[in-house]
Every structure is written in C-alpha cells, then in structure tokens.
N, C-alpha and C positions, 0 to 999 in steps of 0.2 A: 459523637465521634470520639474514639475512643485516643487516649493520647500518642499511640506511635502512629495514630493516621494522619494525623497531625504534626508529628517530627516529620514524617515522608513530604509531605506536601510540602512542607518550609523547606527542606533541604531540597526537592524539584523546583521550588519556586528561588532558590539561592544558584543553582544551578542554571535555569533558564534567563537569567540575570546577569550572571558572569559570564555567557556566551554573547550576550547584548553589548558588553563595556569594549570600549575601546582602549586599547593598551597604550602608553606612550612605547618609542622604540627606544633601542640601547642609547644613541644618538642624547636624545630628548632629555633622558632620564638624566647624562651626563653634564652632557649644557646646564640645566636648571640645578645639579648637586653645585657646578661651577659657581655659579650664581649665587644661590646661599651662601657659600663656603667665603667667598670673596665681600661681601653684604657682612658677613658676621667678623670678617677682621675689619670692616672700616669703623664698625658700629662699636667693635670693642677698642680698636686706635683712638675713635672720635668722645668716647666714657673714658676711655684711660687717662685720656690729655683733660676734661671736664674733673674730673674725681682730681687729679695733679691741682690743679689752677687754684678750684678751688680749697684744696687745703693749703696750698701757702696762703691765701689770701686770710684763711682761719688764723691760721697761724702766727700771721703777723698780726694780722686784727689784736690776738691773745695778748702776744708780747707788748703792743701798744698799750691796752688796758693796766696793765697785770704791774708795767713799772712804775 
C-alpha cells in the first residue's frame, strides 16, 4: 500500500472519529475553566503561606545557630 493510501485512510479514520466524540457545551467548558482557575489561586495562596512559614522558621533557625 503505497504511502498516500495510507495518509487517506488515517485521515478517514481521524475523521470518522471526530464525528463519534462528544463535545462538552459552552456551559461546561466555562464551569470547569471556573474550577481550575479558582483550584490554582487556593493552591498557589496555600504554597505561598507554606514557602512564607517556612522561611522564617529558616531564618530564625539561622540567626539562632549563627550568634
């Protein structure tokens, strides 16, 4: 089989494929971007405050040792 009979088939078979899938709606897609978006400021508030904490506690550690 020579190789554009082969591109044709993949791309019918990419084709017949994408007709199969079910799309989420505008709805859907916006709810769960909500979701993310809302997920990625807790997660970076809840590392922000974690990364804070523990460098005082370095910090002090340091000055403890260090006099």
């Amino acid at each position: 089989m020579p190789w554009y009979q082969r591109w044709l088939k993949f791309l019918g078979e990419v084709k017949a494929e994408l007709r199969r899938t079910t799309w989420p709606s505008r709805v859907e897609v916006r709810n769960t971007t909500v979701v993310v978006i809302v997920t990625l400021f807790i997660f970076a508030a809840f590392l922000g405050v974690v990364d804070l904490a523990l460098g005082t506690l370095l910090n002090r550690l340091l000055l403890y040792f260090t006099r």
